[in-house]
N, C-alpha and C positions, 0 to 999 in steps of 0.2 A: 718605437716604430709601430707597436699596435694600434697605440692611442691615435697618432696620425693617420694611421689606416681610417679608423672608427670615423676620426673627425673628418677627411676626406670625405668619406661615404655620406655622414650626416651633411656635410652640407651639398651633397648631388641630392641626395632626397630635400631638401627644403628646396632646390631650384628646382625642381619635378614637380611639389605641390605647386611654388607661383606658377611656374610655365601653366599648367593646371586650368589654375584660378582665373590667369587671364584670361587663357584660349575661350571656359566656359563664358565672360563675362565679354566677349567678342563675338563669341560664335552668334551669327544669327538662327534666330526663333524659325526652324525651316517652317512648320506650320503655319505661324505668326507671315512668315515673307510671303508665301504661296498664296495665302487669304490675300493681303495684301497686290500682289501680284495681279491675280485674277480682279480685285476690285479697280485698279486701274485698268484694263483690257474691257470691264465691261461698262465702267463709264466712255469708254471710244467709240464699242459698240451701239448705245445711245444716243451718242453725237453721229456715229455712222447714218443709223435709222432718220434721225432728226434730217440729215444732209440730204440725206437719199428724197426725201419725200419735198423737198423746195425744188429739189430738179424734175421729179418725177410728177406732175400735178393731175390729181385721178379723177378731176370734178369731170364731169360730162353730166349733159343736159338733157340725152337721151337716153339717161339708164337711170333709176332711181334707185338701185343701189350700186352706185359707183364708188361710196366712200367705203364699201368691202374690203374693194382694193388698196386702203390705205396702206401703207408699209407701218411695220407692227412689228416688235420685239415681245414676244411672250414667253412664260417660264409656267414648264408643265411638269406634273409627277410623272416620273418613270414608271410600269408597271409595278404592283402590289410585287409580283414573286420576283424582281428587279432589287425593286427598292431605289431612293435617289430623285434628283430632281436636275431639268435639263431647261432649253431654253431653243427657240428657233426665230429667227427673223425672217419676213415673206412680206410677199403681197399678192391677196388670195384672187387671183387675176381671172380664174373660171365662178368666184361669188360661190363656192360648191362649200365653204366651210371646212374643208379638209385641207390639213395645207400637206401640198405636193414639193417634192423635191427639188422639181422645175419651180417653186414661185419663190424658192427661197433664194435669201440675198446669197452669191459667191464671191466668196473672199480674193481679192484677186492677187495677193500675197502668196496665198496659199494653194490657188485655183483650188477650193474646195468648198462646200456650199457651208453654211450654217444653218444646218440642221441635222434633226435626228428624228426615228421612230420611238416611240415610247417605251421600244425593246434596252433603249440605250446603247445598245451595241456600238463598240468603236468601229469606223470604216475609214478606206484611206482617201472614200471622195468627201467626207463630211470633215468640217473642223473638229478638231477634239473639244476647244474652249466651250463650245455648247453643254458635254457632259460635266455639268457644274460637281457633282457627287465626287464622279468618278476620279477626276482629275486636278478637283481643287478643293477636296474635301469640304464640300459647302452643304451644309444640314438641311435647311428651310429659308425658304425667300418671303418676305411677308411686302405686299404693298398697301399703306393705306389710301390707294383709291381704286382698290380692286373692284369690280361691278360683275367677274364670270365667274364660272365655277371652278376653271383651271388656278393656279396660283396667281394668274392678274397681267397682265397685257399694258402695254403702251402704243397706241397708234398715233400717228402725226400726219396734219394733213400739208398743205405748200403756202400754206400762213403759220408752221411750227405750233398750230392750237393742237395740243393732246388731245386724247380721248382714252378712256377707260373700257372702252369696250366699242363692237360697231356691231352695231343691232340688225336684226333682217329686216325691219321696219324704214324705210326714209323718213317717216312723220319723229321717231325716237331718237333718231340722227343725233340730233344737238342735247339729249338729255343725258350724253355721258362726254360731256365736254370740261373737262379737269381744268377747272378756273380758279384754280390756287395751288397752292405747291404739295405734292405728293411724294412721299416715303417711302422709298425702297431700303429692305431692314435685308442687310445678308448675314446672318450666323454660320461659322464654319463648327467642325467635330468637338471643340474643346471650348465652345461659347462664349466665342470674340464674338463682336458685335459693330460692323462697319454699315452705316447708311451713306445714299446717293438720293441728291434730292432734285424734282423735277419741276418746273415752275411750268405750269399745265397753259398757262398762256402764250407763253415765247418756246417753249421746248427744251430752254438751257437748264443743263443738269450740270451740277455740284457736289463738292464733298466742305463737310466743316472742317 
């Protein structure tokens, strides 16, 4: 009767290690999903920005810096005592170079704008998905066709031609016009590595 005891119990411990083995060999990577997760939401939001600016067309004849206004998806450090890196989409509509709360795109999902101060602080009028750090553990953004000194910008004008930057100049207008396909590199906490790639000509962004 013992022995049947024993054997009993051994075999509930071997179905405890498979049950185990599978559940680990199932569970998803929450890390791994999250990254994931986020990198589809902000390839949307680049297809957002691209849409937004074919309806929204900023040219005008009587302002010579009308292309300010471009709508622009940018990705900026959080404060030094913060820490973290964030992202806001606008169109800087006063040309003042500070983007305001009012210029930024609102989600209308969510009625909440997409944007943040560089305090990062969560708010319940701002979308969260902006605080890339905070909420989607994402390390560093690198773009190779960055032209500013923040971590690198995307503007589009209502011909989906990119730009790398919009300069206070109109004569320098056209000398950050992203005329080949540019790399956006997102590293999340544990150094996955997913890129979104932008074809600076038509505006269409991809993943491989």
């Amino acid at each position: 009767m013992k022995n049947k005891k024993s054997f009993v119990l051994f075999e509930i411990l071997i179905a405890i290690s498979i049950l185990a083995i599978f559940y680990i060999s199932i569970k998803p990577n929450t890390n791994e999903f999250k990254t994931n997760q986020f990198i589809d939401k902000l390839q949307f939001y680049i297809k957002q920005v691209r849409n937004k600016a074919l309806i929204d067309n900023k040219f005008d004849l009587e302002n010579e810096t009308w292309h300010k206004e471009l709508w622009t998806i940018k990705f900026q450090r959080c404060r030094s005592n913060v820490g973290g890196i964030y992202f806001t989409i606008y169109s800087d509509k006063n040309n003042s170079g500070k983007i305001n709360k009012e210029d930024t795109l609102k989600d209308k999902l969510t009625n909440t704008y997409m944007y943040s101060s560089n305090y990062c602080n969560e708010s319940n009028t701002n979308n969260e998905d902006v605080l890339l750090t905070k909420n989607y553990n994402i390390q560093s953004i690198n773009l190779t066709c960055n032209d500013t000194t923040s971590l690198g910008q995307l503007s589009f004008d209502s011909n989906s031609q990119v730009y790398s930057k919009l300069s206070n100049e109109f004569e320098d207008f056209n000398d950050y016009k992203i005329n080949n396909t540019c790399t956006l590199e997102i590293v999340d906490n544990i150094g996955n590595v997913s890129e979104i790639y932008i074809d600076g000509k038509t505006g269409y962004s991809y993943r491989m």
